[in-house]
SEDREN-395990 format. One record per residue: residue in three letters; x, y, z of N, C-alpha, C, O in turn. Coordinates in steps of 0.1 Angstrom, whole numbers, always signed. Layout:
N
@resn:ALA n.east:X n.north:Y n.up:Z ca.east:X ca.north:Y ca.up:Z c.east:X c.north:Y c.up:Z o.east:X o.north:Y o.up:Z
...
This chain:
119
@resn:UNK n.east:+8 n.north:-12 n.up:+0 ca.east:+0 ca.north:+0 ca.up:+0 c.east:+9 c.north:+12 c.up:+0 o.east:+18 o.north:+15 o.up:+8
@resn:UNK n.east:+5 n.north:+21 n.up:-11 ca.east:+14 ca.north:+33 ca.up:-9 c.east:+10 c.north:+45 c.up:-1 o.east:-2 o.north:+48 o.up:+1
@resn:UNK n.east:+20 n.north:+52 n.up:+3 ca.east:+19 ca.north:+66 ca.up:+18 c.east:+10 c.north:+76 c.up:+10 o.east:+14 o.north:+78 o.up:-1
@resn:UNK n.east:+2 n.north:+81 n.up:+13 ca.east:-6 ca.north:+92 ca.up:+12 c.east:+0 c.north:+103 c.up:+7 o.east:+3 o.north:+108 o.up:+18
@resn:UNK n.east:+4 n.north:+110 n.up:-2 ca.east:+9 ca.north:+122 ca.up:+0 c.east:+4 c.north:+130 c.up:+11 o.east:-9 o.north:+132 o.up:+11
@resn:UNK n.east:+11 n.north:+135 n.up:+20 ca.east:+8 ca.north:+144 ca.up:+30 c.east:+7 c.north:+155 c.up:+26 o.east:+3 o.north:+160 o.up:+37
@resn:UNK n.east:+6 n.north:+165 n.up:+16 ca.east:+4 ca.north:+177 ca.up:+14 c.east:-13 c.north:+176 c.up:+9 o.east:-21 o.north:+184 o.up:+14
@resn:UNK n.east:-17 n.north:+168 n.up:+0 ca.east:-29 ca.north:+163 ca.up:-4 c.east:-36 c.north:+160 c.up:+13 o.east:-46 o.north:+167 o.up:+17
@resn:UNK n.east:-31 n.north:+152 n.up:+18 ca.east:-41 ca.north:+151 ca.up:+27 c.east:-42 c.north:+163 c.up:+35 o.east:-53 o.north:+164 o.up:+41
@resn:UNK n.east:-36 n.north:+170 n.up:+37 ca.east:-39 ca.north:+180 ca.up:+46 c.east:-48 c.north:+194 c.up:+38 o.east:-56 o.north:+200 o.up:+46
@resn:UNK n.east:-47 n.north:+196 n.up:+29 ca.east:-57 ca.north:+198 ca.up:+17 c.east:-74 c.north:+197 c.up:+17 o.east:-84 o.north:+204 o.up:+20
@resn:UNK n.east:-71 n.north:+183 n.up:+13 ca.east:-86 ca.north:+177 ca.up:+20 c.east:-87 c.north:+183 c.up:+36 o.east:-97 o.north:+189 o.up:+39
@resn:UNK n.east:-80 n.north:+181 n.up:+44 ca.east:-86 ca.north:+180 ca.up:+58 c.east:-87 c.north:+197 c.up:+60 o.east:-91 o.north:+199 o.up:+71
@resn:UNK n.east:-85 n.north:+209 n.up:+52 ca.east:-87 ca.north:+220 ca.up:+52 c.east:-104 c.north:+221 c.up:+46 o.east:-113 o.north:+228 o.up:+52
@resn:UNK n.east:-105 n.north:+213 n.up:+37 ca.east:-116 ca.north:+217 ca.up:+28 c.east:-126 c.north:+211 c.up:+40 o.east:-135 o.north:+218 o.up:+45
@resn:UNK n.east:-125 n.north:+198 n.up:+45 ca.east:-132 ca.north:+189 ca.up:+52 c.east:-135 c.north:+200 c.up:+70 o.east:-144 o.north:+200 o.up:+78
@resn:UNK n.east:-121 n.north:+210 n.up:+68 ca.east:-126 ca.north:+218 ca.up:+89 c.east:-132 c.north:+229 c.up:+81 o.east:-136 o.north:+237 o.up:+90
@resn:UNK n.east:-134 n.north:+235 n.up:+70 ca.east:-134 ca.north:+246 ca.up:+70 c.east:-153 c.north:+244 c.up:+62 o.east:-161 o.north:+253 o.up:+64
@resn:UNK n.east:-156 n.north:+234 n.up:+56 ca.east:-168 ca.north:+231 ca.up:+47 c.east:-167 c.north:+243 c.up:+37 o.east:-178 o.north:+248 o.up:+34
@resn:UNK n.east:-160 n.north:+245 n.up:+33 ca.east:-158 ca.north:+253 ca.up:+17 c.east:-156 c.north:+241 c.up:+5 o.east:-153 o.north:+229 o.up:+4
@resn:UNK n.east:-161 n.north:+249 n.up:-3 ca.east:-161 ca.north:+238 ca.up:-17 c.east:-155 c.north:+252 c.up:-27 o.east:-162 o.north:+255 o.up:-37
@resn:UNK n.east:-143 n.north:+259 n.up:-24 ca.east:-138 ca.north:+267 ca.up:-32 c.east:-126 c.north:+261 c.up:-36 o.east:-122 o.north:+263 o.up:-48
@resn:UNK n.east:-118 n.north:+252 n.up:-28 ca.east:-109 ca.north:+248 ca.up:-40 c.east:-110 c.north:+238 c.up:-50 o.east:-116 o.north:+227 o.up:-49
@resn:UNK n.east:-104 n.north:+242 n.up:-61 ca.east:-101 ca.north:+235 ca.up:-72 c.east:-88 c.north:+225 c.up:-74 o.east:-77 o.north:+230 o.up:-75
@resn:UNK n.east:-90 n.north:+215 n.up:-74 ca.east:-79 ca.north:+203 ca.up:-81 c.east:-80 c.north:+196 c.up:-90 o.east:-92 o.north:+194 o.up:-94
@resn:UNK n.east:-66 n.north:+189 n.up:-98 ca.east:-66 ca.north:+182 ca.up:-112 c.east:-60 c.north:+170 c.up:-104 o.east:-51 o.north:+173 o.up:-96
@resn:UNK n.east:-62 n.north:+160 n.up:-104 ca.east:-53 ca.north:+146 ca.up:-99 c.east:-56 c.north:+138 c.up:-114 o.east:-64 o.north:+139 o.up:-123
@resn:UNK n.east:-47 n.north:+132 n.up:-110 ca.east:-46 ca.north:+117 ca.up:-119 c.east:-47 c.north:+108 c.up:-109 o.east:-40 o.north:+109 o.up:-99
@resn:UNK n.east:-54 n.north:+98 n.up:-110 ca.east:-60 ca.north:+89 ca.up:-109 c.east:-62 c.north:+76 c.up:-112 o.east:-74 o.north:+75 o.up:-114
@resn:UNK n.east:-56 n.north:+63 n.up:-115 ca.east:-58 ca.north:+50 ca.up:-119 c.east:-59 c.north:+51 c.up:-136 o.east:-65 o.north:+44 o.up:-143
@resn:UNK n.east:-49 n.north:+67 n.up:-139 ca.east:-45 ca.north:+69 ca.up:-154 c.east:-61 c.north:+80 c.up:-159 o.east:-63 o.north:+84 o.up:-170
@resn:UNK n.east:-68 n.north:+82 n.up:-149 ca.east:-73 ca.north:+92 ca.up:-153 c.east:-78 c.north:+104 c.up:-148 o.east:-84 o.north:+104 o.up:-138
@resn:UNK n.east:-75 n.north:+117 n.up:-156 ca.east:-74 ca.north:+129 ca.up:-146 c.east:-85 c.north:+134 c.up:-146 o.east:-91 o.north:+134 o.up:-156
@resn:UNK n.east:-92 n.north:+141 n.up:-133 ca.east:-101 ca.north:+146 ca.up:-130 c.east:-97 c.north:+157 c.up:-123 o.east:-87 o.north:+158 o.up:-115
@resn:UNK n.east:-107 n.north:+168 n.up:-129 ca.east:-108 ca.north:+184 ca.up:-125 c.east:-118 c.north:+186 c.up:-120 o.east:-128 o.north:+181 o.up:-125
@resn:UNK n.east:-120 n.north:+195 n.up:-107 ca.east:-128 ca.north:+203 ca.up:-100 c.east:-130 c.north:+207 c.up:-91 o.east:-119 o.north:+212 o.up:-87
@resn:UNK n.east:-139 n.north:+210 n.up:-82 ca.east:-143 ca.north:+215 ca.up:-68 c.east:-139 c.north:+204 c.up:-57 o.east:-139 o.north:+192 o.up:-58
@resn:UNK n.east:-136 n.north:+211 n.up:-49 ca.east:-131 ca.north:+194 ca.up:-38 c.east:-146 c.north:+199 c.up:-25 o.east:-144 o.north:+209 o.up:-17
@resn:UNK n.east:-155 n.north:+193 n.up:-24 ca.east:-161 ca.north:+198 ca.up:-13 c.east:-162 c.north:+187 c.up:-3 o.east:-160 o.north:+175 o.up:-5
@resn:UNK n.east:-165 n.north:+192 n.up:+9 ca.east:-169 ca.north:+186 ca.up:+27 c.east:-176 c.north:+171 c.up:+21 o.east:-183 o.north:+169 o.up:+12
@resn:UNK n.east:-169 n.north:+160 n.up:+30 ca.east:-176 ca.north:+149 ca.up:+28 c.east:-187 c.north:+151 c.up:+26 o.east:-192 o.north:+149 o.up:+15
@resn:UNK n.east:-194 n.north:+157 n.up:+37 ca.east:-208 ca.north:+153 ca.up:+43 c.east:-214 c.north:+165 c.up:+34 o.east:-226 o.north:+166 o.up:+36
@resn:UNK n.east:-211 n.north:+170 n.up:+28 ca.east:-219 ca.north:+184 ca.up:+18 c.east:-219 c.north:+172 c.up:+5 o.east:-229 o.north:+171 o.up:-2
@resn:UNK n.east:-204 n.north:+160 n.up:+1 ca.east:-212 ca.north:+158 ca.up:-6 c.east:-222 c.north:+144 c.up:-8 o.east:-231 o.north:+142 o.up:-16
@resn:UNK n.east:-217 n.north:+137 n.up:+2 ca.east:-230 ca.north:+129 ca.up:+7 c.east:-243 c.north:+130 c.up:+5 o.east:-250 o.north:+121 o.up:+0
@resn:UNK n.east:-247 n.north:+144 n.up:+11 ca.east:-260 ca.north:+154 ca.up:+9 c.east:-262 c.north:+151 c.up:-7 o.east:-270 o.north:+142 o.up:-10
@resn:UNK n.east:-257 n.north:+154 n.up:-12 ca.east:-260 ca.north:+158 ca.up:-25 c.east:-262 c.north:+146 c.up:-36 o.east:-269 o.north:+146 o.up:-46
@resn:UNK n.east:-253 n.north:+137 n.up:-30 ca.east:-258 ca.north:+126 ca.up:-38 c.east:-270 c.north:+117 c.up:-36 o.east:-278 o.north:+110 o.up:-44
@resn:UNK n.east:-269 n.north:+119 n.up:-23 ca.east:-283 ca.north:+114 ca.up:-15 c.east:-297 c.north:+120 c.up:-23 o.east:-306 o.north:+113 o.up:-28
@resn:UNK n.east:-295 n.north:+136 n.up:-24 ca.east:-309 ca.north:+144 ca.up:-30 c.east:-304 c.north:+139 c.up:-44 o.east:-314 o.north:+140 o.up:-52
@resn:UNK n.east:-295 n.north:+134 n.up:-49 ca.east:-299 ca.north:+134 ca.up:-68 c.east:-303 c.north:+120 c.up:-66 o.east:-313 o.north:+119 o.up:-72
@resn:UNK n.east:-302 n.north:+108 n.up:-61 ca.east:-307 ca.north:+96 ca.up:-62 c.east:-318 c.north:+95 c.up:-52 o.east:-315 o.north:+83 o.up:-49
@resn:UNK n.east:-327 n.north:+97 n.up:-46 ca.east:-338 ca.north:+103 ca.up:-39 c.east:-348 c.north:+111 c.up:-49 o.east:-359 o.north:+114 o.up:-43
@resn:UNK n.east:-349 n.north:+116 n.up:-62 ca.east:-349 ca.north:+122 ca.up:-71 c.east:-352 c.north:+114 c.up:-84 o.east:-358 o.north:+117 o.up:-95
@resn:UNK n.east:-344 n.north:+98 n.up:-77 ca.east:-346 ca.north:+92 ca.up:-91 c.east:-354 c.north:+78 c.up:-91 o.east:-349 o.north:+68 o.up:-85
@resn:UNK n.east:-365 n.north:+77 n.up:-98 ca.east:-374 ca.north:+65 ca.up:-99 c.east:-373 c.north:+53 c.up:-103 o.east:-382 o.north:+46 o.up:-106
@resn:UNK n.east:-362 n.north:+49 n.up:-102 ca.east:-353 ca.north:+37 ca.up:-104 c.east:-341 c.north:+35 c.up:-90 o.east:-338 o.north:+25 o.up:-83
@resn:UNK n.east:-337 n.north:+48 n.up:-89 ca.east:-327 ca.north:+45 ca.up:-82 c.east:-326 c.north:+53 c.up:-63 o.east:-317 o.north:+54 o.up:-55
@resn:UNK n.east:-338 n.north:+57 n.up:-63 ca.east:-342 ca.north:+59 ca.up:-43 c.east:-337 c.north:+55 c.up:-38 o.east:-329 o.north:+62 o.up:-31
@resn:UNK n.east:-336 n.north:+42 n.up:-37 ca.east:-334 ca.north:+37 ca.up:-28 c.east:-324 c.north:+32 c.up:-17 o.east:-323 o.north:+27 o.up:-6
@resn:UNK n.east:-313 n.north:+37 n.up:-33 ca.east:-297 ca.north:+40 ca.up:-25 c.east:-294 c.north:+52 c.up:-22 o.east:-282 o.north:+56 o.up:-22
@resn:UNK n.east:-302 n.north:+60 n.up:-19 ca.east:-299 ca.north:+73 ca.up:-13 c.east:-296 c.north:+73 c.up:+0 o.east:-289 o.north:+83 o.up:+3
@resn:UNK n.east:-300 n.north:+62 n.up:+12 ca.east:-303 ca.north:+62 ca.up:+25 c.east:-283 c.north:+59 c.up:+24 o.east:-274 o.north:+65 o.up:+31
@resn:UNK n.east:-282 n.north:+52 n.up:+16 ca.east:-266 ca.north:+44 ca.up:+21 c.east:-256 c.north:+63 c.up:+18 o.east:-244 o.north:+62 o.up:+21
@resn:UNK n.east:-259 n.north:+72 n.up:+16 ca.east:-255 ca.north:+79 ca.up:+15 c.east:-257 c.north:+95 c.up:+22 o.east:-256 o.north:+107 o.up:+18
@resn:UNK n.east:-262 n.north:+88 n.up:+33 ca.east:-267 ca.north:+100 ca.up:+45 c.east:-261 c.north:+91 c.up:+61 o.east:-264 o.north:+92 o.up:+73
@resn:UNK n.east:-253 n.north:+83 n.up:+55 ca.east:-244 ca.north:+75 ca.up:+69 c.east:-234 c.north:+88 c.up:+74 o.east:-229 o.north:+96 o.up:+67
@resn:UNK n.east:-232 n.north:+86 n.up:+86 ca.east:-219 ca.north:+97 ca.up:+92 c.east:-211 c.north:+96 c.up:+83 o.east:-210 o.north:+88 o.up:+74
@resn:UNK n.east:-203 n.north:+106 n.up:+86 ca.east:-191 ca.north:+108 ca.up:+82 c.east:-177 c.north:+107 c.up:+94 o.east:-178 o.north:+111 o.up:+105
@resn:UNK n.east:-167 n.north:+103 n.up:+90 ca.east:-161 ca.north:+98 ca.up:+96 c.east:-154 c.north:+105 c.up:+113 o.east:-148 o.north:+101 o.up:+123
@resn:UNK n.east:-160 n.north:+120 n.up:+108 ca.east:-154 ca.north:+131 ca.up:+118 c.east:-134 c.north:+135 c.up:+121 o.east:-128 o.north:+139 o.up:+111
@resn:UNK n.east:-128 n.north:+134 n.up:+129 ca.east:-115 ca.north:+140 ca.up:+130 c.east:-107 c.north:+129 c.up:+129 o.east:-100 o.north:+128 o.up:+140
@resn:UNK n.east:-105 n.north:+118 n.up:+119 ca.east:-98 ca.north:+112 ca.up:+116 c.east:-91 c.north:+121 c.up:+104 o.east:-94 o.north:+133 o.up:+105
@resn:UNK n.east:-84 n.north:+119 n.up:+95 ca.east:-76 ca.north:+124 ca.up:+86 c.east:-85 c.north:+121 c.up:+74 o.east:-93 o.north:+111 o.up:+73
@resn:UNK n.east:-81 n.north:+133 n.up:+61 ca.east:-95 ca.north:+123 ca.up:+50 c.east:-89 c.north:+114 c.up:+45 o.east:-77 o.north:+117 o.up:+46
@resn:UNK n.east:-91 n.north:+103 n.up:+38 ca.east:-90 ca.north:+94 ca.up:+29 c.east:-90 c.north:+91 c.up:+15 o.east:-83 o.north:+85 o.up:+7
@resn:UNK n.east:-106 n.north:+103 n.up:+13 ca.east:-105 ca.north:+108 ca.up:+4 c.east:-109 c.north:+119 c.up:-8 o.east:-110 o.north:+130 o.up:-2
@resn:UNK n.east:-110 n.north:+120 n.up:-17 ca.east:-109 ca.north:+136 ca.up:-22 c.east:-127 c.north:+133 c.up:-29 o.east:-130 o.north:+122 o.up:-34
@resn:UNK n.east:-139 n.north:+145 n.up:-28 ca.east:-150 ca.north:+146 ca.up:-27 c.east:-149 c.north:+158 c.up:-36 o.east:-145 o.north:+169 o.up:-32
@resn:UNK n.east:-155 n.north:+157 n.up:-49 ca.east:-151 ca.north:+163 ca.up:-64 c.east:-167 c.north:+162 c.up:-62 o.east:-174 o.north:+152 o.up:-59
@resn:UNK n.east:-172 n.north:+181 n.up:-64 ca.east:-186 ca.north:+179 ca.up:-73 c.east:-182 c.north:+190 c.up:-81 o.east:-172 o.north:+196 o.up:-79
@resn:UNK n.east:-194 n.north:+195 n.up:-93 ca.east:-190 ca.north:+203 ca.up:-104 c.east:-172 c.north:+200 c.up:-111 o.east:-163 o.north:+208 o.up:-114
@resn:UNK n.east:-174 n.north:+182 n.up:-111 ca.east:-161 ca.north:+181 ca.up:-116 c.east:-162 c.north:+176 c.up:-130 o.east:-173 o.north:+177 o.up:-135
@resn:UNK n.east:-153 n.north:+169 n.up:-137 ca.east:-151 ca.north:+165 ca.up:-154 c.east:-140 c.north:+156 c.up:-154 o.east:-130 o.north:+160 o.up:-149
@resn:UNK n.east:-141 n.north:+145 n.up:-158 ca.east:-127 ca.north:+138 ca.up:-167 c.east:-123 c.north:+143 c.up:-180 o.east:-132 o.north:+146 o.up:-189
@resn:UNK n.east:-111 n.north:+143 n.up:-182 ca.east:-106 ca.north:+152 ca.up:-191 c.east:-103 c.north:+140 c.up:-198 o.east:-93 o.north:+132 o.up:-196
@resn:UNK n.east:-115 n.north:+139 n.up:-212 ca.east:-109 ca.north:+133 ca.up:-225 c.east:-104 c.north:+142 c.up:-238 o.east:-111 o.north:+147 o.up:-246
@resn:UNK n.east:-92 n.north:+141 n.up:-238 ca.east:-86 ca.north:+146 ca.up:-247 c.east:-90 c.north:+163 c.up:-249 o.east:-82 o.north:+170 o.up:-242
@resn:UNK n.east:-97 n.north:+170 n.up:-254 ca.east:-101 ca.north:+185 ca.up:-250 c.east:-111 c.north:+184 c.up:-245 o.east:-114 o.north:+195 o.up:-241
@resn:UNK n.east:-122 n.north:+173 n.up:-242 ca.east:-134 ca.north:+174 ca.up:-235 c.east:-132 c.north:+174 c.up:-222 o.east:-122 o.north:+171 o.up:-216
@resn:UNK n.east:-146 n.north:+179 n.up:-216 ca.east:-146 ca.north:+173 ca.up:-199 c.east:-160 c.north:+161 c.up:-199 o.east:-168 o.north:+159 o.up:-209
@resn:UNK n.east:-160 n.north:+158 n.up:-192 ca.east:-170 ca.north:+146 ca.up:-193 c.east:-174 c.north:+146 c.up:-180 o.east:-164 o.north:+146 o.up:-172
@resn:UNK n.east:-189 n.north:+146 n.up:-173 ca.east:-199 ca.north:+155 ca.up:-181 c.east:-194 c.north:+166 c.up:-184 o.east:-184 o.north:+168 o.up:-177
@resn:UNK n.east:-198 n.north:+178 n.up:-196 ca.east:-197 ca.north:+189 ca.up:-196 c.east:-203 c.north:+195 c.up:-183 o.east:-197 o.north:+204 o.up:-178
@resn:UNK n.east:-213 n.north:+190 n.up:-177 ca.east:-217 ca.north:+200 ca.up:-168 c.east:-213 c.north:+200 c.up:-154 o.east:-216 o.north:+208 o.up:-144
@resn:UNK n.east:-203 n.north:+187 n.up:-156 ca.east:-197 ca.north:+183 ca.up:-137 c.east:-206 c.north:+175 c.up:-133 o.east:-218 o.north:+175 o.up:-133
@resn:UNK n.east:-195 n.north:+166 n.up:-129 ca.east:-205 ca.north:+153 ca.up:-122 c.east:-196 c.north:+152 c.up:-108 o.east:-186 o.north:+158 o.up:-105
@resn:UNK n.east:-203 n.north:+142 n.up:-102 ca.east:-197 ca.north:+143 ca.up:-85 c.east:-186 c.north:+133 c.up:-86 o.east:-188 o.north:+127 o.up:-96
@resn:UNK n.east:-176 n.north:+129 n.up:-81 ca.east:-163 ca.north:+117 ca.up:-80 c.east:-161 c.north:+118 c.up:-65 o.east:-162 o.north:+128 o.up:-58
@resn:UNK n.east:-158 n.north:+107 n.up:-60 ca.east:-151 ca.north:+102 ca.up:-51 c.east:-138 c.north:+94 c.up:-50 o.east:-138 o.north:+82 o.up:-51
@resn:UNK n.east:-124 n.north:+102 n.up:-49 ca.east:-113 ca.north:+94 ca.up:-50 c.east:-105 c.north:+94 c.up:-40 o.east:-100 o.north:+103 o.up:-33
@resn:UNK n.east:-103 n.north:+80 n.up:-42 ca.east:-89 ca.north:+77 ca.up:-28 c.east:-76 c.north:+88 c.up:-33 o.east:-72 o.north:+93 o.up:-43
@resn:UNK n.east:-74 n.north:+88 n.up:-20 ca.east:-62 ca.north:+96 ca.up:-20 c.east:-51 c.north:+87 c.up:-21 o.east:-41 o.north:+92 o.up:-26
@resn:UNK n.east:-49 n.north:+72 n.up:-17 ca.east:-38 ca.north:+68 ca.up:-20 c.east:-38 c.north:+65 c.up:-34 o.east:-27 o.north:+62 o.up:-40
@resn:UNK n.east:-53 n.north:+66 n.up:-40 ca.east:-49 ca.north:+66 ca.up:-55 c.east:-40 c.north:+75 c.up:-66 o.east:-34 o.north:+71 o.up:-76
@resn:UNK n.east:-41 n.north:+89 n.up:-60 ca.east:-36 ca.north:+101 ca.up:-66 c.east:-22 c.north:+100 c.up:-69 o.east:-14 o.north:+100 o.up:-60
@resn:UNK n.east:-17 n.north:+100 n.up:-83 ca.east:-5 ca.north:+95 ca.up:-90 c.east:+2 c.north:+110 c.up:-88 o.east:+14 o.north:+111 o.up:-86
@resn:UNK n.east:-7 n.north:+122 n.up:-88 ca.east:-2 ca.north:+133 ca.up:-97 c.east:-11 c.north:+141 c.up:-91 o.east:-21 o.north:+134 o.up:-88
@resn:UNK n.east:-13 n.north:+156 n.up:-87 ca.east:-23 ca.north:+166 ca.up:-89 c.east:-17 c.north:+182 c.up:-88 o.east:-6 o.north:+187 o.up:-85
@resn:UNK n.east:-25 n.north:+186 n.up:-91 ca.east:-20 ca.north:+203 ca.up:-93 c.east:-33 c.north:+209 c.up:-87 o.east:-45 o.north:+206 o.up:-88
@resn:UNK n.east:-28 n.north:+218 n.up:-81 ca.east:-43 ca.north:+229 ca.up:-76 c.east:-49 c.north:+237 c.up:-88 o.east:-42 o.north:+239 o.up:-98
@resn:UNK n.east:-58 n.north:+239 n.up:-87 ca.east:-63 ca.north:+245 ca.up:-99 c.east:-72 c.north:+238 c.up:-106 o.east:-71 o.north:+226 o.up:-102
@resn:UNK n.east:-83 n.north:+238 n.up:-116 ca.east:-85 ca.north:+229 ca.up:-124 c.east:-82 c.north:+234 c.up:-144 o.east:-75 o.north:+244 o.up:-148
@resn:UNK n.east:-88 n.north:+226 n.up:-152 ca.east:-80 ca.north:+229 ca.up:-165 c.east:-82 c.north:+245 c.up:-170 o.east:-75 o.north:+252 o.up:-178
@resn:UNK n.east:-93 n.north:+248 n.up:-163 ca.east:-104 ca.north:+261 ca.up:-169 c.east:-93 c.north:+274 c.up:-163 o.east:-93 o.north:+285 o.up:-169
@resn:UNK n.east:-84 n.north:+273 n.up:-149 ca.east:-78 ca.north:+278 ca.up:-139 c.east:-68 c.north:+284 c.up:-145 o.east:-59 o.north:+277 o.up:-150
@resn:UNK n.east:-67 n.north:+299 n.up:-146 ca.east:-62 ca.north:+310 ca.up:-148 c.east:-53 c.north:+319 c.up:-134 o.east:-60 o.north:+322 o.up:-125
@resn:UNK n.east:-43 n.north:+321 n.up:-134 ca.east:-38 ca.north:+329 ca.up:-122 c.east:-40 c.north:+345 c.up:-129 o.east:-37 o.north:+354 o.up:-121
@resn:UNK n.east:-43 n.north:+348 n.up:-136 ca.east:-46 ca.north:+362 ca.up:-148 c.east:-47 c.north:+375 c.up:-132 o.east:-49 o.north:+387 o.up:-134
């Protein structure tokens, strides 16, 4: 099993004490890179909970997604909504979809996401 980047985790555990969904990150991932918003576990729990709660096929896994959250343990892992996989010049969805990724997965990441301008 490989060590966590510690700068990453401490990252997350900013986004996770502070419940902001203002920063932006690009990681690679199990070869593929995803960009976007990093928000609060439990903000995005919520949220996945209301889009499958929402859906007439798929309710009924909403409850598995309003369980605690882990509280002052360290995060694990990185909680992407309004985010994109970057195929080739696309993002996929164009409109941002939610991800959940381990942090010991993260090969690579940069703050920012692809759209991210220091201007």
């Amino acid at each position: 099993m490989s060590k966590p980047d510690q700068l990453l985790v401490e990252v997350a555990a900013l986004v996770e004490s502070g419940h902001s969904n203002q920063m932006t990150l690009t990681v690679v991932a199990g070869g593929a890179v995803i960009t976007g918003r990093l928000a609060p576990e439990a903000v995005w729990r919520q949220r996945v909970s209301e889009v499958l709660a929402d859906s007439s096929r798929l309710g009924e896994f909403s409850a598995a997604f309003t369980a605690a959250t882990r509280g002052e343990e360290a995060p694990t892992h990185l909680h992407f909504h309004v985010a994109r996989i970057l195929q080739g010049t696309v993002g996929i969805p164009e409109t941002g979809g939610m991800y959940r990724v381990a942090i010991d997965d993260v090969s690579a990441w940069t703050a920012g996401d692809f759209s991210y301008s220091d201007r």
